[in-house]
NUNULUM-37125 format. One record per residue (C-alpha): residue number from 1; residue in one letter; x, y, z. Coordinates in pm, whole numbers, always signed. Example, Ala and Ser with C-alpha at 12.3 -4.5 7.8 and 13.67 -1.06 7.14 Angstrom:
<nodes>
<node dofi="1" kemar="A" x="+1230" y="-450" z="+780"/>
<node dofi="2" kemar="S" x="+1367" y="-106" z="+714"/>
</nodes>
This chain:
<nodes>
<node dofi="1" kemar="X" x="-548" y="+568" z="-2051"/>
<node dofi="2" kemar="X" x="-317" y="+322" z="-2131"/>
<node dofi="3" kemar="X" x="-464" y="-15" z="-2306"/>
<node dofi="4" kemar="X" x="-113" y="-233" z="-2288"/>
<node dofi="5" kemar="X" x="-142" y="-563" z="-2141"/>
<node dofi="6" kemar="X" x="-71" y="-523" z="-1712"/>
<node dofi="7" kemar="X" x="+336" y="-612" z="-1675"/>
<node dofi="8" kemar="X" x="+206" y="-929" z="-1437"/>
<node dofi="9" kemar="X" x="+591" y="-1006" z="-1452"/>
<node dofi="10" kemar="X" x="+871" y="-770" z="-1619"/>
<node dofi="11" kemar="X" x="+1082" y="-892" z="-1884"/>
<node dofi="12" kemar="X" x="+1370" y="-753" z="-1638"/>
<node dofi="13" kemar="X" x="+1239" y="-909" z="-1283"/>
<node dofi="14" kemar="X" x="+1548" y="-1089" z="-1123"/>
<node dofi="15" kemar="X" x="+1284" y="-1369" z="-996"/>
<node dofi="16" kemar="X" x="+937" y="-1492" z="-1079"/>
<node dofi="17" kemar="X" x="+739" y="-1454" z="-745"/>
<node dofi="18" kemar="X" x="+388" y="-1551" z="-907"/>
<node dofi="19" kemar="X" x="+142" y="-1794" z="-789"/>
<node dofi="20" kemar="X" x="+48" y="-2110" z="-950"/>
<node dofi="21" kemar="X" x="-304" y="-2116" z="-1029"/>
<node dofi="22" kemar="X" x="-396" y="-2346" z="-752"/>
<node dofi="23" kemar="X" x="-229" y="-2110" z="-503"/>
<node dofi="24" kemar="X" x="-411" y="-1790" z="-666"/>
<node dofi="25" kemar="X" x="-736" y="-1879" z="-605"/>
<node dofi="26" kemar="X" x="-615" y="-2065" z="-210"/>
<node dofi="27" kemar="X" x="-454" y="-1673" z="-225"/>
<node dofi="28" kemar="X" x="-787" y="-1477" z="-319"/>
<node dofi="29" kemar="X" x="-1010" y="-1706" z="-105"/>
<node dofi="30" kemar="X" x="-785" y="-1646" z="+194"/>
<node dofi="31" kemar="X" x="-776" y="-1263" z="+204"/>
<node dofi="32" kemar="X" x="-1130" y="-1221" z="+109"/>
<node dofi="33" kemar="X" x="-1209" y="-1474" z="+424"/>
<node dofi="34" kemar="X" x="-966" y="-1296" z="+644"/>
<node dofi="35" kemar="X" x="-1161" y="-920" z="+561"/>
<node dofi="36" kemar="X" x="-1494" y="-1096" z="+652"/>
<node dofi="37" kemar="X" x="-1366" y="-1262" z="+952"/>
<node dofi="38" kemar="X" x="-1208" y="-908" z="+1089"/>
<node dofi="39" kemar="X" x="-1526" y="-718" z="+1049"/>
<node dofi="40" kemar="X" x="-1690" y="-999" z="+1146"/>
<node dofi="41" kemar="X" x="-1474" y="-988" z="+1509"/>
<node dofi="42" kemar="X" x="-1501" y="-639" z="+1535"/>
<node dofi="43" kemar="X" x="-1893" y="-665" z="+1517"/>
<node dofi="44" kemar="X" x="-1861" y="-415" z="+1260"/>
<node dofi="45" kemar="X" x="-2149" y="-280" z="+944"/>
<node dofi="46" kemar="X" x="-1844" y="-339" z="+738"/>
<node dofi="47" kemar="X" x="-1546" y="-154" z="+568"/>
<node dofi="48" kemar="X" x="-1377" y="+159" z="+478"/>
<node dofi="49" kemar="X" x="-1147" y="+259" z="+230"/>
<node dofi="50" kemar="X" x="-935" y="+507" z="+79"/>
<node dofi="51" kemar="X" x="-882" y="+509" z="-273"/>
<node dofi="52" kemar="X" x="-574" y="+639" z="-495"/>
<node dofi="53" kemar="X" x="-637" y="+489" z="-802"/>
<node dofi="54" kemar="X" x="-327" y="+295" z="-726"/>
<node dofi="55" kemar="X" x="-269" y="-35" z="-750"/>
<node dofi="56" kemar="X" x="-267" y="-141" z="-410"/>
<node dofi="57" kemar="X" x="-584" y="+44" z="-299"/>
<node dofi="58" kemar="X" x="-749" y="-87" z="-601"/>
<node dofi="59" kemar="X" x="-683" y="-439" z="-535"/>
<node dofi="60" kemar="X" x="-775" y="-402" z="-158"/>
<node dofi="61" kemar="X" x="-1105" y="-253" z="-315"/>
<node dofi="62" kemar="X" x="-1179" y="-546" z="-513"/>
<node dofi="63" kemar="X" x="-1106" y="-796" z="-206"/>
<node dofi="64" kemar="X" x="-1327" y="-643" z="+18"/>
<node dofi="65" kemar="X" x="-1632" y="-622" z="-241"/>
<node dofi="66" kemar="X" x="-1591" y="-983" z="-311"/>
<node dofi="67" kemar="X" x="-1625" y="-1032" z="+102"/>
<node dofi="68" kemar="X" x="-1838" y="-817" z="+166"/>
<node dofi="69" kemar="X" x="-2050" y="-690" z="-117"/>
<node dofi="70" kemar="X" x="-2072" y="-345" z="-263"/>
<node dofi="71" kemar="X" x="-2286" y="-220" z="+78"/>
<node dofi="72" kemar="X" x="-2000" y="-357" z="+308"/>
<node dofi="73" kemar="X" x="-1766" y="-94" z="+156"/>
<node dofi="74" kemar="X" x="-1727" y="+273" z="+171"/>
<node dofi="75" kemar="X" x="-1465" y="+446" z="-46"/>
<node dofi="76" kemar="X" x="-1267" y="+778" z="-5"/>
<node dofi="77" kemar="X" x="-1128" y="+970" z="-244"/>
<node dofi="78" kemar="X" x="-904" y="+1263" z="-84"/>
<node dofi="79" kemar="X" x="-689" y="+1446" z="-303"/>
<node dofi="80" kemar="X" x="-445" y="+1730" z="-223"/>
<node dofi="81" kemar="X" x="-304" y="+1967" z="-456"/>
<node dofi="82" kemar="X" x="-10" y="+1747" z="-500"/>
<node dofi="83" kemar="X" x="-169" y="+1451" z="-638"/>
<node dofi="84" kemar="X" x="-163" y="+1382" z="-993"/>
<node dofi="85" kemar="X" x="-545" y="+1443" z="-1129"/>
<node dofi="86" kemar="X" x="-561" y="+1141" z="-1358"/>
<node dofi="87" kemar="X" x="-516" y="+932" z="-1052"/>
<node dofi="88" kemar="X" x="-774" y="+1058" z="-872"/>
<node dofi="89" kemar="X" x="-1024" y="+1019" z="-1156"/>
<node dofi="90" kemar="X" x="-870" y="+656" z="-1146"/>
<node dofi="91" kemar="X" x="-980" y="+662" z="-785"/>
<node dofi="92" kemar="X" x="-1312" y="+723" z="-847"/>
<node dofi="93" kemar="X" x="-1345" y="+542" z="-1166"/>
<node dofi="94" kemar="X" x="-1275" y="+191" z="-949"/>
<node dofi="95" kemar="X" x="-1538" y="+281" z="-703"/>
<node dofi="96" kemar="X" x="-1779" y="+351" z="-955"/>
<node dofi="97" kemar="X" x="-1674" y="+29" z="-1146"/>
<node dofi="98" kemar="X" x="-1775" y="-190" z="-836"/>
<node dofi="99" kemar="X" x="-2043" y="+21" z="-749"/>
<node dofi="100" kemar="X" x="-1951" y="+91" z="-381"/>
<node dofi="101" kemar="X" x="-2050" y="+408" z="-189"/>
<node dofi="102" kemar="X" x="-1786" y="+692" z="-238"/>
<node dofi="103" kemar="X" x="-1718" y="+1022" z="-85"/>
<node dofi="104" kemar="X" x="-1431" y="+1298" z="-240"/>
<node dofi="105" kemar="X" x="-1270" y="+1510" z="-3"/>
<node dofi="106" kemar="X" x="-1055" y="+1802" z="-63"/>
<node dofi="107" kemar="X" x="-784" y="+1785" z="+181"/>
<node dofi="108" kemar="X" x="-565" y="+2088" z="+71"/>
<node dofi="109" kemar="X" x="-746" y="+2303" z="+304"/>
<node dofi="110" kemar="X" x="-728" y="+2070" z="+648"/>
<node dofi="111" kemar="X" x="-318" y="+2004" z="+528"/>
<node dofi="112" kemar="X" x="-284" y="+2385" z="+511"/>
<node dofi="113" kemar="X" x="-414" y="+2436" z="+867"/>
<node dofi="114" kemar="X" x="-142" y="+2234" z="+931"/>
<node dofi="115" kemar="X" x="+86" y="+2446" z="+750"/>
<node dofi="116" kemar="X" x="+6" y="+2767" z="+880"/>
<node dofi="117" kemar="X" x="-16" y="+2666" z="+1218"/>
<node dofi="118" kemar="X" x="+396" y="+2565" z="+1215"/>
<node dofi="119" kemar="X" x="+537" y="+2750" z="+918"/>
<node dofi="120" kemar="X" x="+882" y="+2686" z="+976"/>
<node dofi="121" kemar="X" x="+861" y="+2329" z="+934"/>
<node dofi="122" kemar="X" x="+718" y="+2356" z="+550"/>
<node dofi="123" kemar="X" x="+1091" y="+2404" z="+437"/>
<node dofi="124" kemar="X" x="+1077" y="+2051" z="+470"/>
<node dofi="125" kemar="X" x="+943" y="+1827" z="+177"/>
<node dofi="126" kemar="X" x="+859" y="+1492" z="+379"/>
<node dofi="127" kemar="X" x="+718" y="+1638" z="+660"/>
<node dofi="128" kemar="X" x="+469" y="+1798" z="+478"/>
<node dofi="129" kemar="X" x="+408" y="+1489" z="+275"/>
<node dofi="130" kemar="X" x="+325" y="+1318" z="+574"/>
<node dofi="131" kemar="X" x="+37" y="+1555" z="+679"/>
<node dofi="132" kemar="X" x="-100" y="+1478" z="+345"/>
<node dofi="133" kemar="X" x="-81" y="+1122" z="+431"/>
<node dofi="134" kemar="X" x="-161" y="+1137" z="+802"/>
<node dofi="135" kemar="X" x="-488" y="+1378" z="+729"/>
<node dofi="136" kemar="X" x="-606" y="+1087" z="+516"/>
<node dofi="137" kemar="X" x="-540" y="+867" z="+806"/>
<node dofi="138" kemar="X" x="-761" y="+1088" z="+1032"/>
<node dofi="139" kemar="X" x="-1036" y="+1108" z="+781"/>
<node dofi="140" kemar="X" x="-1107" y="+731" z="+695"/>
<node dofi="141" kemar="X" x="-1120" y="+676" z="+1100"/>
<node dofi="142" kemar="X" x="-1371" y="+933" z="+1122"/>
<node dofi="143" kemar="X" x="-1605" y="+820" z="+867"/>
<node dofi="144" kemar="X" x="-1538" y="+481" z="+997"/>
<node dofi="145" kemar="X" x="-1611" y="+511" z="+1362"/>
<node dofi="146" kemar="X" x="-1898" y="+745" z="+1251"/>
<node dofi="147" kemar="X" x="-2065" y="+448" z="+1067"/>
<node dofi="148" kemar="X" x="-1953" y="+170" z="+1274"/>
<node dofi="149" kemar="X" x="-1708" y="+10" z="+1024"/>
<node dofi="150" kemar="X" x="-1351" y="-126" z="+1046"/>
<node dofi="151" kemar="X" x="-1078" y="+95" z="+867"/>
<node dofi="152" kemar="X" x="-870" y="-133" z="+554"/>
<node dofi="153" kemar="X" x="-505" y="-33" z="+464"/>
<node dofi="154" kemar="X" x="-344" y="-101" z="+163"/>
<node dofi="155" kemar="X" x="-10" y="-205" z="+256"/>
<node dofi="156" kemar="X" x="+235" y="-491" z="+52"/>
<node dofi="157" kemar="X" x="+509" y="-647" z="+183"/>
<node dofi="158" kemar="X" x="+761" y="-497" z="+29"/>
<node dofi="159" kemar="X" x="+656" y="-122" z="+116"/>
<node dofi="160" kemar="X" x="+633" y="-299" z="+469"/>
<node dofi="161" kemar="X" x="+950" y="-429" z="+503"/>
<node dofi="162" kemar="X" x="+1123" y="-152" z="+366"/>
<node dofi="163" kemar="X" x="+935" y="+108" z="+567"/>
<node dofi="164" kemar="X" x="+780" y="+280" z="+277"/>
<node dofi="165" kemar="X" x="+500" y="+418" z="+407"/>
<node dofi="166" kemar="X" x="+436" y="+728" z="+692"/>
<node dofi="167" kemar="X" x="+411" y="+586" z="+1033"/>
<node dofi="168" kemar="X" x="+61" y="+696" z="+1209"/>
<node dofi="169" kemar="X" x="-64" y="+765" z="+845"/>
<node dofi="170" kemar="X" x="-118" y="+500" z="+578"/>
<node dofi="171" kemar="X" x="-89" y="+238" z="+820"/>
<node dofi="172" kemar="X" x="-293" y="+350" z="+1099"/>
<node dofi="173" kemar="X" x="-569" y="+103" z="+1014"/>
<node dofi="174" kemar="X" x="-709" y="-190" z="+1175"/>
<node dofi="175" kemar="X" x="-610" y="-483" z="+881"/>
<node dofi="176" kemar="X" x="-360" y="-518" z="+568"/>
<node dofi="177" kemar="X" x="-516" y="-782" z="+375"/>
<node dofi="178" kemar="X" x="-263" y="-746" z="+112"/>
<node dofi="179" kemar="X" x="+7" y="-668" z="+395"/>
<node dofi="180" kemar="X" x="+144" y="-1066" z="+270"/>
<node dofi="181" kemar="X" x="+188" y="-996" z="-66"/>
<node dofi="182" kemar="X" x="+503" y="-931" z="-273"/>
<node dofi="183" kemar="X" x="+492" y="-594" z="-537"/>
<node dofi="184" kemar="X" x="+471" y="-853" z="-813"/>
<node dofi="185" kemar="X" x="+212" y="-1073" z="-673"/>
<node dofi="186" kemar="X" x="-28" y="-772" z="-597"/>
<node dofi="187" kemar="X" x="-22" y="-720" z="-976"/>
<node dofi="188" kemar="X" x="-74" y="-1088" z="-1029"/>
<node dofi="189" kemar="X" x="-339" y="-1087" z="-793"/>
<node dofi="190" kemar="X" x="-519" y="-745" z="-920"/>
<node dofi="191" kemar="X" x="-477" y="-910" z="-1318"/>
<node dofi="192" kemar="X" x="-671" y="-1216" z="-1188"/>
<node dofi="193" kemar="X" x="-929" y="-998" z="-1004"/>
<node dofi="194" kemar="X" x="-1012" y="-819" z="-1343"/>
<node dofi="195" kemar="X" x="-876" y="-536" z="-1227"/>
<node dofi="196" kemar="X" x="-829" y="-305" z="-1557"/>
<node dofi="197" kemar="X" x="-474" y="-330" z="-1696"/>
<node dofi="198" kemar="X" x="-396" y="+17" z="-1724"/>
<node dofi="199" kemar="X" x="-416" y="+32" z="-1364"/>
<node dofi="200" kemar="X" x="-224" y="-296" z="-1271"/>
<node dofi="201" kemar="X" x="+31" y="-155" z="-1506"/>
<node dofi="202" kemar="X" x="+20" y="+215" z="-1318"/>
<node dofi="203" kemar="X" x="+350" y="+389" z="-1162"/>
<node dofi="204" kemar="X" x="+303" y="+340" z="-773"/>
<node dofi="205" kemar="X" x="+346" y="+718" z="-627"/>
<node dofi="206" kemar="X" x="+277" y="+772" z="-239"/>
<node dofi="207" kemar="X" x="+186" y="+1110" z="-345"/>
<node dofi="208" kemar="X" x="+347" y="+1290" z="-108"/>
<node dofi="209" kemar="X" x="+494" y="+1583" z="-365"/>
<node dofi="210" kemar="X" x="+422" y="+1652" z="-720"/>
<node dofi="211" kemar="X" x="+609" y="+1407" z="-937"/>
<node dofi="212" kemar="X" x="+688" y="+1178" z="-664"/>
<node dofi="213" kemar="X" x="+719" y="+797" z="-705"/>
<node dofi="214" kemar="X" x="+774" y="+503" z="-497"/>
<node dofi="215" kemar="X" x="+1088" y="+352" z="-695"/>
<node dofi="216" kemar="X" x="+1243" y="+699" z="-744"/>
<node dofi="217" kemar="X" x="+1245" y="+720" z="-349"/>
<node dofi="218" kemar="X" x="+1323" y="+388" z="-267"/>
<node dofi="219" kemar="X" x="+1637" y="+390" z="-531"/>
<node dofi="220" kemar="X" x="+1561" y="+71" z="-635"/>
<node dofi="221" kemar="X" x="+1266" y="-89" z="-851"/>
<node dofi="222" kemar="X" x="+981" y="-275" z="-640"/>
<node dofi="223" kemar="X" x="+1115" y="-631" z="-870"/>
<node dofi="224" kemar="X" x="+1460" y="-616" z="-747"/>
<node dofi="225" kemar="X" x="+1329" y="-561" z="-390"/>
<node dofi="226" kemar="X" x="+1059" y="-844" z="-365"/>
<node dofi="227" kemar="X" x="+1388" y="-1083" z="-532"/>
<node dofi="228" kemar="X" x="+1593" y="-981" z="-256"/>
<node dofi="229" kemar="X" x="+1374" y="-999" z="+34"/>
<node dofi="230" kemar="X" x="+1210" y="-1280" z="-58"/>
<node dofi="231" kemar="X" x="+1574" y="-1498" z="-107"/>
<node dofi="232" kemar="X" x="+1777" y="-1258" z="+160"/>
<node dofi="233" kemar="X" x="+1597" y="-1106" z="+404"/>
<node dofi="234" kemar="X" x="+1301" y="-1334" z="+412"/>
<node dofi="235" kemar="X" x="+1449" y="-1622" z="+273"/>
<node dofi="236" kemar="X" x="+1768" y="-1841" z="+398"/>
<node dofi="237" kemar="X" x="+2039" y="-1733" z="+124"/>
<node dofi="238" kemar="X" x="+2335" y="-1553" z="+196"/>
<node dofi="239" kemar="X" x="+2422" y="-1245" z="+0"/>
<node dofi="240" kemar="X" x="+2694" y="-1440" z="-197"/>
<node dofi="241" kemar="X" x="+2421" y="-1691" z="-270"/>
<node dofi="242" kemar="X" x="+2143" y="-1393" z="-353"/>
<node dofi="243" kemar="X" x="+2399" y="-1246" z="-635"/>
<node dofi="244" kemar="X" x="+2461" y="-1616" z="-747"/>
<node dofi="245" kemar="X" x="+2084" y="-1667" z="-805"/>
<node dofi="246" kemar="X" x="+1963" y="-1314" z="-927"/>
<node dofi="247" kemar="X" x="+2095" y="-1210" z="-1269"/>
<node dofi="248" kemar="X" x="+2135" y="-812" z="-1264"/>
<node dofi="249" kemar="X" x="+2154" y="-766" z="-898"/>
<node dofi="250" kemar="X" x="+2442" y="-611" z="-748"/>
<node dofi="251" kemar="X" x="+2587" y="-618" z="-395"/>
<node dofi="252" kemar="X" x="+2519" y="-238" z="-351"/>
<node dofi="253" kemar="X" x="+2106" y="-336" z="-421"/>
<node dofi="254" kemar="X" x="+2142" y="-596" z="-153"/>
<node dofi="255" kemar="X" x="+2258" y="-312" z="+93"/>
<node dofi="256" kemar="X" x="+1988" y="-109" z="+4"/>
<node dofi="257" kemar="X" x="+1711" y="-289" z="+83"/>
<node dofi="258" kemar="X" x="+1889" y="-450" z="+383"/>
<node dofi="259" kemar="X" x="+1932" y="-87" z="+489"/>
<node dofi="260" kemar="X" x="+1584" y="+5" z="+413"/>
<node dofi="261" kemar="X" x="+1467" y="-301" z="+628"/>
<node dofi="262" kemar="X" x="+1726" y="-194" z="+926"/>
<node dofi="263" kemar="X" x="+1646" y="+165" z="+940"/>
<node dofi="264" kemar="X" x="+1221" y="+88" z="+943"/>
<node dofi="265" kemar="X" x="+1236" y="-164" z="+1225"/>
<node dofi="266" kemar="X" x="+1082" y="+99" z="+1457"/>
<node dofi="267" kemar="X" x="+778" y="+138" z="+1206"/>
<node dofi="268" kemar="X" x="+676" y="-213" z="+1242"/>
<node dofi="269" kemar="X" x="+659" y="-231" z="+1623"/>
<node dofi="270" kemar="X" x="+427" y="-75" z="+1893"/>
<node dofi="271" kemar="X" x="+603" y="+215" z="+2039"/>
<node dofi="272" kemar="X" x="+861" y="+100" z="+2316"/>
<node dofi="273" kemar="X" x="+843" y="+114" z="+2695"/>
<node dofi="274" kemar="X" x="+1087" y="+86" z="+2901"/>
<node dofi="275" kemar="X" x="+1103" y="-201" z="+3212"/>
<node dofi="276" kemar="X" x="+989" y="+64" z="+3504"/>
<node dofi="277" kemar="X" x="+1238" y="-139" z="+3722"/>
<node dofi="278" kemar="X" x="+1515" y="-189" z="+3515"/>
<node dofi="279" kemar="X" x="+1515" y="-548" z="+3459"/>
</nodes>
């Protein structure tokens, strides 16, 4: 494990997203009210979870503890063949840190049922990464409506925005908590949680494939993407004025992410219907 201090803030992020102090703990407050108040409304025993040892997920973990106490959550840990061990053990390392109730399932074999039962369509990589993903999906509902709890994703706003994640999978969940929250100030938020550094400081991977990583799929590093979306595509600048404020970003970075946020608008909406009548 890695002991270097959590990267709250790069030395190369194009713009410092972090909350003042004031704001961190109005942040922490918030989200922790808002997980209590939706299992609360659902008349819910409380949460469930899964864990990847990743950043997000951790963070999310640490939230709902602080809401709703180490009996309010359940944790999964569901690893395929694809996933790197290490984070796994990370996985269950946080849920034995808070000292929740946690349950490891295999899910090679339910993913390969999959496989087998449409061979042709394992030539492709992100398919099949998806039935990883949507399996989980499946599972934490299950154990959820089996136990009467609410189901917790783990989704940021930047993977939101720019459509990285699987639709139907690893946001088919009832609440994002962190759904508000910039890359960046998920790490500042985790660091002020006392979430261990090595995590905070952890590569984000879906884990889709072996090897795989978020930034290596998005083509662009999660700093660069918060800068932009939060002065371009959530903020009022122009693209001239974005370049003019972000040392190190480029014009072909700006079309990237406002391609990524084109191209994912479908993932962010119900599923459409057309006017029966025409109108």
């Amino acid at each position: 494990m890695s002991t270097t201090p959590a990267p709250v803030l790069s030395e190369s992020a194009p713009l410092d997203l972090r909350f003042s102090a004031s704001e961190l703990d109005t942040v922490s407050e918030t989200l922790t009210s808002f997980i209590e108040d939706t299992v609360d409304d659902a008349n819910a025993e409380g949460a469930t979870l899964g864990l990847s040892g990743g950043i997000d997920s951790t963070t999310t973990a640490y939230l709902a503890v602080e809401a709703l106490g180490t009996d309010g959550l359940h944790g999964l840990v569901m690893p395929s063949e694809v996933n790197d061990p290490d984070n796994m053990s990370d996985a269950e390392r946080v849920a034995e840190e808070l000292g929740i109730e946690y349950d490891v399932i295999e899910i090679q074999p339910i993913a390969e049922q999959v496989f087998e039962a449409v061979p042709t369509a394992t030539e492709d990589r992100m398919a099949m990464g998806n039935v990883y993903v949507r399996t989980r999906a499946v599972l934490n509902y299950f154990v959820a409506n089996a136990n009467d709890r609410v189901v917790l994703g783990t989704g940021n706003r930047a993977e939101a925005m720019t459509g990285y994640f699987t639709k139907y999978g690893d946001q088919a969940v009832d609440c994002n908590p962190i759904g508000g929250l910039y890359k960046q100030q998920v790490r500042q938020l985790a660091d002020s949680l006392g979430v261990p550094a090595d995590l905070v400081a952890q590569t984000p991977t879906a884990g889709m494939w072996d090897g795989q990583t978020d930034e290596e799929e998005l083509g662009i590093d999660y700093d660069t993407v918060d800068a932009i979306l939060a002065l371009h595509i959530d903020g009022p600048l122009s693209t001239a004025a974005t370049l003019r404020a972000l040392d190190g970003v480029d014009h072909d970075q700006i079309r990237r992410v406002k391609s990524l946020v084109e191209g994912s608008k479908h993932k962010r909406s119900m599923p459409p219907a057309p006017d029966p009548l025409g109108e």
